[in-house]
Short mmCIF file of the C-alpha atoms (twelve columns), coordinates in Angstrom:
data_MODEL
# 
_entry.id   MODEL 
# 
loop_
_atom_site.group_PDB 
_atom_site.id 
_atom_site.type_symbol 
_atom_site.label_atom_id 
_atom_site.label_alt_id 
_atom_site.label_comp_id 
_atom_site.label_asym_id 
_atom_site.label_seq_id 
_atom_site.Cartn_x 
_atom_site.Cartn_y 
_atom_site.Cartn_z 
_atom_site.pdbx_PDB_model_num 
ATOM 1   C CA . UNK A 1   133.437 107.966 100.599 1 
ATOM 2   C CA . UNK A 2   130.530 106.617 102.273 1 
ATOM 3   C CA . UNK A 3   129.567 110.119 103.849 1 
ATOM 4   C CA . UNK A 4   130.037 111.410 100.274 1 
ATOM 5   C CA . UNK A 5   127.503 109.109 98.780  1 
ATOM 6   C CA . UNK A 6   124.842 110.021 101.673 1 
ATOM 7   C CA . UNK A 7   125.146 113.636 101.274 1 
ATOM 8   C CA . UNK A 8   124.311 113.203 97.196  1 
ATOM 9   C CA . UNK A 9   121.475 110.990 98.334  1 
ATOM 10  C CA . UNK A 10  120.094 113.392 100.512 1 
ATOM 11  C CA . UNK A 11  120.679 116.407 97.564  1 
ATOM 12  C CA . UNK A 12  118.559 114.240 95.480  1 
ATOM 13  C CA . UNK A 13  115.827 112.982 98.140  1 
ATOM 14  C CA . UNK A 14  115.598 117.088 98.026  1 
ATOM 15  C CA . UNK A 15  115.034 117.585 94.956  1 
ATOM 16  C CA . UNK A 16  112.582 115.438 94.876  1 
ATOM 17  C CA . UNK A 17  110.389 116.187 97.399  1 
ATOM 18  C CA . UNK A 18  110.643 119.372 96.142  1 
ATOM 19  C CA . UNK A 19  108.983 118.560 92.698  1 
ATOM 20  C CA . UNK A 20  107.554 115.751 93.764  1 
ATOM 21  C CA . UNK A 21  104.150 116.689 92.590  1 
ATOM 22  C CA . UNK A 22  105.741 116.309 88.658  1 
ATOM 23  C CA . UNK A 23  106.403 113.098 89.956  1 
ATOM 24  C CA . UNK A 24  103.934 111.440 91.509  1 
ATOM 25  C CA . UNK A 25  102.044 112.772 88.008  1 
ATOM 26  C CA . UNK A 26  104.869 110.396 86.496  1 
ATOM 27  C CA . UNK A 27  103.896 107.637 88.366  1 
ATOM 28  C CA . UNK A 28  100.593 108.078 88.462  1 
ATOM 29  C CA . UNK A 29  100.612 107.913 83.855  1 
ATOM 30  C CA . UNK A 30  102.983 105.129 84.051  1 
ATOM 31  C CA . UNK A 31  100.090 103.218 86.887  1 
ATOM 32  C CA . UNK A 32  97.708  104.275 84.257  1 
ATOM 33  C CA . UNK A 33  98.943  102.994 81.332  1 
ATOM 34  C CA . UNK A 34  100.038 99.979  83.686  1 
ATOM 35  C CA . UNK A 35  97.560  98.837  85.402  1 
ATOM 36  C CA . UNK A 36  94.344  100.260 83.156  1 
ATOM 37  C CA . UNK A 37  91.143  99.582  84.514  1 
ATOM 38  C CA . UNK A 38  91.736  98.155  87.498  1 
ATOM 39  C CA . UNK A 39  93.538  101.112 88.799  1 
ATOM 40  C CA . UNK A 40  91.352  102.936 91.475  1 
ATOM 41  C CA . UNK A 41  93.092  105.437 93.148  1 
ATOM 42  C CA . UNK A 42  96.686  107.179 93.887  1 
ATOM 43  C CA . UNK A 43  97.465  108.561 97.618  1 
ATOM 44  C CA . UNK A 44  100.515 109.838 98.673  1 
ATOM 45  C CA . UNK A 45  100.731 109.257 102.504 1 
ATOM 46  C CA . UNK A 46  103.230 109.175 105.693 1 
ATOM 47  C CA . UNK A 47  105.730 111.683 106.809 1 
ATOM 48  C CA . UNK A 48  106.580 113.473 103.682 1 
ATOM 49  C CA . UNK A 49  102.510 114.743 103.587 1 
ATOM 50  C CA . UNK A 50  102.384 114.793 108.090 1 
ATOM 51  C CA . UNK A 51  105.603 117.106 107.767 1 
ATOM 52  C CA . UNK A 52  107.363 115.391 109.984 1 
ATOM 53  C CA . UNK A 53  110.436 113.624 107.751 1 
ATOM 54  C CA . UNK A 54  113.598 113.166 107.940 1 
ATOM 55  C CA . UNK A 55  116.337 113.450 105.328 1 
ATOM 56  C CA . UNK A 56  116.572 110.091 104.499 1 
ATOM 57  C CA . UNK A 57  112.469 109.502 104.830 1 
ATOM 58  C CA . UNK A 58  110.578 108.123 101.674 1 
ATOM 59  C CA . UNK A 59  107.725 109.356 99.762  1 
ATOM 60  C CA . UNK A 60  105.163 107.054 100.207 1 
ATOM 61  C CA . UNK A 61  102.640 106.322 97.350  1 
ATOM 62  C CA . UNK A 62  99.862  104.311 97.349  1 
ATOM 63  C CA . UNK A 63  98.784  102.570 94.235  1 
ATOM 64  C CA . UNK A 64  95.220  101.610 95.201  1 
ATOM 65  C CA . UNK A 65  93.611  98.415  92.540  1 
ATOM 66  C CA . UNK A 66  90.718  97.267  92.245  1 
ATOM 67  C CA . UNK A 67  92.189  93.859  91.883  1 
ATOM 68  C CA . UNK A 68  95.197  92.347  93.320  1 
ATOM 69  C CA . UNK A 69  98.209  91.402  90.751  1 
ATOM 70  C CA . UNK A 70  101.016 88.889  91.026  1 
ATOM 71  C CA . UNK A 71  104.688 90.014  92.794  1 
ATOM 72  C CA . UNK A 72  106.211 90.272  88.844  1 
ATOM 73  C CA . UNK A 73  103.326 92.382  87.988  1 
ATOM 74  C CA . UNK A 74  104.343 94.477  91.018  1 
ATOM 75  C CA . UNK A 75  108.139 94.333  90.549  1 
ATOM 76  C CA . UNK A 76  107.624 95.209  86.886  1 
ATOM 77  C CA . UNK A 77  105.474 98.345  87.716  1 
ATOM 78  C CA . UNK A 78  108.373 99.574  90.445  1 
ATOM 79  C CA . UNK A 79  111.137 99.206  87.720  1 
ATOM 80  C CA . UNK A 80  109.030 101.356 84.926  1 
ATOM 81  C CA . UNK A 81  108.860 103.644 87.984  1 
ATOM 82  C CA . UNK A 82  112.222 103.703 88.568  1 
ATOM 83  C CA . UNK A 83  113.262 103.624 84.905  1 
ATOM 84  C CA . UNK A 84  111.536 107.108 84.116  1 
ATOM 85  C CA . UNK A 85  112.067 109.037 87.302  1 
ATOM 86  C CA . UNK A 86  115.758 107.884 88.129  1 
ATOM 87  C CA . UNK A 87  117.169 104.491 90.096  1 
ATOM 88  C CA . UNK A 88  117.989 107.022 93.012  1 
ATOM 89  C CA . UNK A 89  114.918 108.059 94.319  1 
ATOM 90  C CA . UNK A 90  112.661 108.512 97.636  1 
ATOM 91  C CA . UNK A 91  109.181 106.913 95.995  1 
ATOM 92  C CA . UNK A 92  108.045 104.018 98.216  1 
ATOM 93  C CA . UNK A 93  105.043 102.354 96.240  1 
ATOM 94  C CA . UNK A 94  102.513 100.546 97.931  1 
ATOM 95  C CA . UNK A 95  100.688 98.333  95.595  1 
ATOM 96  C CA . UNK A 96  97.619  97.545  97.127  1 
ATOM 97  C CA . UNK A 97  94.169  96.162  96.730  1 
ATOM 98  C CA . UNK A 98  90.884  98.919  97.726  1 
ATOM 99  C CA . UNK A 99  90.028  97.186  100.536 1 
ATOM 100 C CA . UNK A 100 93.518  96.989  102.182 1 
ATOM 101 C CA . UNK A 101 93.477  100.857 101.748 1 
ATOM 102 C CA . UNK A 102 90.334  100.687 103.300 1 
ATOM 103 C CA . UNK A 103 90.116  98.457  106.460 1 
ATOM 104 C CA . UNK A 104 94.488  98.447  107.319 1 
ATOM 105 C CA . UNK A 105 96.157  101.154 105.820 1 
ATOM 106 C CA . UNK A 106 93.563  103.911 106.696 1 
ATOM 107 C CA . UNK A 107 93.803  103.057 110.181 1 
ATOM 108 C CA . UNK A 108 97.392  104.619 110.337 1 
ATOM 109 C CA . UNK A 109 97.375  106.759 107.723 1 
ATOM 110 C CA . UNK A 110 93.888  108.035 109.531 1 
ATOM 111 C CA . UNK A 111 93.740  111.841 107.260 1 
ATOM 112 C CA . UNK A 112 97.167  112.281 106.320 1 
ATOM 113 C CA . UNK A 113 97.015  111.888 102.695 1 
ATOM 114 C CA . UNK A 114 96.282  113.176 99.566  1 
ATOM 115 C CA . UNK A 115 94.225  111.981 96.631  1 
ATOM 116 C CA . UNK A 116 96.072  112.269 93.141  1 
# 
């Protein structure tokens, strides 16, 4: 049963990355709509962009504000997310202030990303 469950996982985590551009367009109108103004920027970063993933690996996304908001804010945002694109998915959103893009995440991330 449990094996059954993973392998439907992994069907969707494909199907996902392999539209995942319509997606991260989702989430990027939803962040817009969201967060308004004080969104700057949306990266999507880590192993899914490096090439390097696994079946099971995430999608990272980084939702870059100008501002930092409060956890509910946060929490709210992820369940709109997961609301519109499905419970099930391999999104992992990063909601995060400019300068922690800046002077933390960019250290690791270093040029594997991409603007949206």
């Amino acid at each position: 049963m449990a094996l059954d469950y993973m392998f439907e996982v992994v069907k969707k985590y494909e199907y996902y990355r392999r539209n995942w551009r319509k997606y991260v367009e989702v989430i990027k109108e939803i962040a817009s709509k969201y967060f308004g103004e004080n969104l700057a920027s949306i990266y999507v970063f880590g192993s899914f962009i490096r090439g390097d993933y696994k079946p099971l690996s995430d999608i990272d996304v980084a939702i870059v504000l100008f501002r930092e908001v409060d956890e509910w804010s946060r929490a709210r945002f992820r369940l709109l997310v997961k609301r519109e694109i499905g419970l099930i998915n391999p999104f992992e959103i990063h909601i995060i202030t400019a300068d922690l893009w800046k002077n933390w995440f960019l250290r690791f991330v270093k040029k594997d990303y991409i603007e949206i």
